[in-house]
C-alpha positions in Angstrom: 73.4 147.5 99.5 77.0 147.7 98.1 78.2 150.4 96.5 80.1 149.5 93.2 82.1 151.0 90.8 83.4 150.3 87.7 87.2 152.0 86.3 87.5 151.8 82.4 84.6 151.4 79.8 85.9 149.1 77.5 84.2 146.3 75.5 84.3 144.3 79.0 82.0 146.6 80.8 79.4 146.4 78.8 79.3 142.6 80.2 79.9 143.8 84.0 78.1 147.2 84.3 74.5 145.0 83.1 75.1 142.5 85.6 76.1 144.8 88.3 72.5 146.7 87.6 70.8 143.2 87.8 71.9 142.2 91.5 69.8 143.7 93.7 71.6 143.8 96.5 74.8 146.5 94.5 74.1 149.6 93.2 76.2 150.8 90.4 77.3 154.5 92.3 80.0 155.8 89.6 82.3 155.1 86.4 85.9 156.0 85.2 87.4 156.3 82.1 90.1 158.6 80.5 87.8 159.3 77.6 85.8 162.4 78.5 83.5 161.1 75.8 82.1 158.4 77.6 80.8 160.3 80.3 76.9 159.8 79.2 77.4 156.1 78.6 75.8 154.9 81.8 73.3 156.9 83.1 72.2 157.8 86.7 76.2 157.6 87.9 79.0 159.7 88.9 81.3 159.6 86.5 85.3 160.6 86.6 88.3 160.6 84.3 90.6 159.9 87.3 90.1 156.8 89.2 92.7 158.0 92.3 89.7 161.7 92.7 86.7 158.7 92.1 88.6 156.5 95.2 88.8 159.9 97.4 85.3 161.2 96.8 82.9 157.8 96.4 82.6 155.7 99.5 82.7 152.3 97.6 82.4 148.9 98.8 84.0 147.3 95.4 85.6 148.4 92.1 85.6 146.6 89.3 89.0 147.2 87.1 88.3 146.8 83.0 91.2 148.3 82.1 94.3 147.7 80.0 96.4 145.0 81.4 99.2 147.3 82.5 96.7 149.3 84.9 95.6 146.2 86.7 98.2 146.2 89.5 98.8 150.0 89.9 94.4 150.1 90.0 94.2 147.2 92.0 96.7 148.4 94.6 95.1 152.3 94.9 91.6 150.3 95.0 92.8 148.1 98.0 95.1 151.0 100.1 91.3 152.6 100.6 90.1 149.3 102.0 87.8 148.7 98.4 87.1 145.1 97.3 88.4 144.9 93.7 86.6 142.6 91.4 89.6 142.7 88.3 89.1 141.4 84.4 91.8 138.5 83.5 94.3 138.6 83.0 95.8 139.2 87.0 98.5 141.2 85.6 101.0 142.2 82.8 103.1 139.6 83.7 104.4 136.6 86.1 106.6 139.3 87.9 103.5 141.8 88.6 101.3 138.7 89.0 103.7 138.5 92.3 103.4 141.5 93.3 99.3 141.4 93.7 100.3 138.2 95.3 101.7 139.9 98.0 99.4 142.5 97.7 97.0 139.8 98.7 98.4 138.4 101.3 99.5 141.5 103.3 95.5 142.6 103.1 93.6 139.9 104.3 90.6 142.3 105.5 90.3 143.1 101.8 89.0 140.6 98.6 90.6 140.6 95.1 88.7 138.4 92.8 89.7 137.5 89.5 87.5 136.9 86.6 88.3 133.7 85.3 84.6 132.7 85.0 84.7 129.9 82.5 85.1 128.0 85.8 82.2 128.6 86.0 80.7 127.8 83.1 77.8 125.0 83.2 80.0 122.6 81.5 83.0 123.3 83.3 81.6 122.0 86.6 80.1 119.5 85.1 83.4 117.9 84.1 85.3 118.8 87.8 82.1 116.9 89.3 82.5 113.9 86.7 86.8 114.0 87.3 86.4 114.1 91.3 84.3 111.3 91.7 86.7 109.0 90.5 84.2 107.2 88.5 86.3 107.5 85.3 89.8 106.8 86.9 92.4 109.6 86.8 93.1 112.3 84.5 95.3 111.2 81.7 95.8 113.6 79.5 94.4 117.2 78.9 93.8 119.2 75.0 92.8 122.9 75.0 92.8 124.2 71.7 92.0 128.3 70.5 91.8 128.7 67.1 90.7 132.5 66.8 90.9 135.4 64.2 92.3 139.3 65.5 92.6 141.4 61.6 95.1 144.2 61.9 92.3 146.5 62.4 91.8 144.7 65.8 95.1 145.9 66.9 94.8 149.0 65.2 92.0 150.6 66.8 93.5 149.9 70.2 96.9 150.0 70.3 98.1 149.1 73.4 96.7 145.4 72.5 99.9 144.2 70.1 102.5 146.6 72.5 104.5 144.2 75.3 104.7 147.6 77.7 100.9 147.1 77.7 99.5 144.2 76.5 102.2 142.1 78.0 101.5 139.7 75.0 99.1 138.4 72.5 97.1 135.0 72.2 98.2 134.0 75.2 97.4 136.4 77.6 94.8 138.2 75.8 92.2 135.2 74.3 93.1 132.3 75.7 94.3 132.7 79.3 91.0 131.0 80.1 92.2 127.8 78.6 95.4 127.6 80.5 93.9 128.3 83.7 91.1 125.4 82.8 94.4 123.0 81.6 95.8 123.6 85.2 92.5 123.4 87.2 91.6 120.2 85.4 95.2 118.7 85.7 96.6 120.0 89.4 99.9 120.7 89.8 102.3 120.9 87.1 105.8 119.5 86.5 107.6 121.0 83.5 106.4 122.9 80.1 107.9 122.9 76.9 106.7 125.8 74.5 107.3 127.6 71.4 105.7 130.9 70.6 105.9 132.5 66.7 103.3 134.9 64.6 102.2 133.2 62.0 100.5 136.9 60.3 102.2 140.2 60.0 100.5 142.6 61.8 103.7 144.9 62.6 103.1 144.0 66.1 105.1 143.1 68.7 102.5 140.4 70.8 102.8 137.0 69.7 99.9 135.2 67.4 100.1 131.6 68.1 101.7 129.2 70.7 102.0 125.8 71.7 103.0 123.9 74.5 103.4 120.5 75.9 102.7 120.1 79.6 104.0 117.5 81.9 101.4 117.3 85.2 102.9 116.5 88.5 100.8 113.8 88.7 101.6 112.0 85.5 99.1 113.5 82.8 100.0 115.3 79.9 98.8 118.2 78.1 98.6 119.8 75.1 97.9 123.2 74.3 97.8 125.1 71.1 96.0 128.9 70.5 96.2 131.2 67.5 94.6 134.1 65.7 95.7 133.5 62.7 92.1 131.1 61.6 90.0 132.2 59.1 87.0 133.0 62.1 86.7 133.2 65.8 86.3 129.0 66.0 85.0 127.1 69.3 87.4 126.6 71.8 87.6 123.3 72.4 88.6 121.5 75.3 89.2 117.6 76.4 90.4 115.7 79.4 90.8 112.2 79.0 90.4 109.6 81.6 91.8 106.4 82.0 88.2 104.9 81.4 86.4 108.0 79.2 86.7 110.9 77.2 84.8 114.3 77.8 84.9 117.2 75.5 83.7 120.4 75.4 82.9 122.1 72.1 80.6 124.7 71.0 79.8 125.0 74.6 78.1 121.7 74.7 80.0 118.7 77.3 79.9 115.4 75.6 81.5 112.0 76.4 82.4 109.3 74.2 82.8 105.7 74.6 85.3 103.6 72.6 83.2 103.2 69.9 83.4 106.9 69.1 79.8 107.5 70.3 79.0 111.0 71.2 76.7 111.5 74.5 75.3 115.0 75.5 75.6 115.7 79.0 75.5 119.2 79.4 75.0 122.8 78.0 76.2 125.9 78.9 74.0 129.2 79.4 74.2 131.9 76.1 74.0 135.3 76.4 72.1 136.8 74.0 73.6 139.8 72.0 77.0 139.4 72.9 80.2 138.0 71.8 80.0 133.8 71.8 83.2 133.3 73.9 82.1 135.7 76.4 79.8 133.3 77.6 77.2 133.9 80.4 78.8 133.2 83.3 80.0 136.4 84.2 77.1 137.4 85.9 77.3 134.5 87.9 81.1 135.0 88.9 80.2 138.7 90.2 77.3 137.2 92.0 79.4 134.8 93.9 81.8 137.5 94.5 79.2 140.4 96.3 78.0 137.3 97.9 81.4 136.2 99.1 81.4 140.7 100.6 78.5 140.2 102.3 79.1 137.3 104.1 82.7 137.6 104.4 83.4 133.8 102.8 86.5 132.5 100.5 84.8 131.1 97.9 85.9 133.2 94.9 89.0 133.3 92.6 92.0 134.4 94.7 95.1 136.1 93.2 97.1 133.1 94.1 94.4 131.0 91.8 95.1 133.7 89.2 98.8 133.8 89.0 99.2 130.2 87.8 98.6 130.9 84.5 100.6 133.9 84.2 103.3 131.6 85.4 102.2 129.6 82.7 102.5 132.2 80.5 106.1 132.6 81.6 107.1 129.2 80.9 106.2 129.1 77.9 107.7 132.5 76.1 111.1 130.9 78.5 110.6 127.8 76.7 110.6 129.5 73.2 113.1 131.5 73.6 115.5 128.8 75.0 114.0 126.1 73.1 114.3 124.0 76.4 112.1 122.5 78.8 111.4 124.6 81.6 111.1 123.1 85.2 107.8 124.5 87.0 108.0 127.4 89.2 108.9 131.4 88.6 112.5 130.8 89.5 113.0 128.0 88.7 116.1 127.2 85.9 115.3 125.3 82.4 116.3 121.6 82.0 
């Protein structure tokens, strides 16, 4: 039986804490959060305002971190220095430069497994459309569209601060609602080549995060993409997502996968999972992605999202605000200098 806990009570945790209590081989043993107020929240666990006096007094087999951005590295790294699986909300980090740092992190503790929560890769549709793009039945990947066209009021920011602050946050549409697209862009397309990106807020909130961005993306292998998020829309619309192929077209769109022929005609090929009560892009598939993970504990296997997976869309991230603020195109890679 693994013994989990969970640092920071957040919105997020209300999505890992059920699914922890549904896997029967975990056992939720103890929470953390700064708020003393919480402390009856979940019942039937230890529960601490200090994660470093949880890590000394619980003997955990993995943490789950659902905490402001800026507290993922410093909680992964105490979490993994006791030898304790971390199981970590996107994004990885703050930013590109931390990203590296759990990078290394990762690779000097080997013995140890930092997963990442990306799990609209593993969302019903999602692995659909890798299955239809690896056969090869369609040709090869031509070009790639992820669009997020969201609403966040002022009272969004308001009520949690940290969320529009760059020491916290780290940034704003990109990092915080649609990271998940960009990590979907580069898992569909493969290695990429250069990005070209502009970033701007289109409402003023007083905040210092950025509200919409675009970006161009040249893949290594020829494709292009094209990216655009915002929360500046009138509502929280789908996220919709295409890859076309040199002989079809597959979208997904109100979490439904459909292809179209040249006609225009829509086919249905696959639906994702709902879960009920919560927020529509939360999806269902978090459950699934913890799964996998305990699984991955247990039997000591690989199969799970990696830091290293993680970090490419931080350095996504990078390229683009570099991109904006040179107005050039920026050659792939951390280091790497602007065209």
């Amino acid at each position: 039986m693994l013994k989990i806990a969970v640092i920071g009570l957040g919105d997020i945790s209300k999505i890992h804490i059920p699914a922890i209590q549904a896997n029967e081989g975990a056992e939720l043993v103890a929470v953390c959060d700064n708020e003393e107020s919480l402390k009856d929240s979940v019942e039937n666990v230890n529960f601490y305002t200090n994660y470093l006096e949880m890590l000394e007094k619980e003997t955990l087999d993995c943490v789950h971190i659902c905490l402001p951005h800026h507290l993922h590295y410093p909680a992964t790294k105490a979490c993994v220095e006791k030898g304790v699986h971390v199981f970590q909300e996107k994004p990885l980090a703050r930013n590109a430069e931390e990203g590296l740092a759990l990078v290394k992190l990762e690779e000097e503790n080997k013995t140890i497994k930092i997963g990442v929560s990306f799990q609209n890769r593993v969302n019903e549709t999602v692995e659909k459309l890798r299955e239809i793009i690896y056969s090869g039945e369609y040709g090869k990947v031509i070009g790639i569209k992820g669009l997020v066209t969201w609403h966040r009021p002022k009272a969004y920011y308001d009520v949690k601060p940290w969320r529009g602050k760059m020491e916290y946050a780290g940034g704003g549409v990109m990092i915080n609602q649609s990271i998940h697209t960009l990590d979907l862009m580069q898992l569909m397309g493969g290695e990429i080549s250069t990005i070209r990106g502009s970033i701007d807020n289109l409402v003023d909130h007083g905040y210092e995060v950025e509200d919409t961005a675009s970006a161009s993306i040249q893949f290594a292998n020829g494709a292009t993409g094209l990216f655009f998020a915002t929360n500046a829309n009138a509502i929280n619309s789908s996220v919709e997502f295409q890859v076309v192929l040199e002989k079809g077209k597959f979208t997904i769109k109100d979490s439904i996968l459909t292809s179209a022929d040249e006609s225009g005609k829509k086919v249905e090929l696959m639906e994702d999972m709902k879960l009920p009560g919560s927020k529509f892009y939360y999806g269902a598939s978090h459950a699934k992605l913890i799964n996998q993970f305990y699984t991955c504990i247990e039997k000591d296997l690989q199969d799970y999202i990696h830091v290293k997976d993680a970090q490419v869309s931080m350095e996504m991230i990078h390229a683009i605000c570099r991109s904006s603020e040179t107005k050039k195109e920026v050659i792939w890679g951390y280091s790497n200098e602007q065209r």
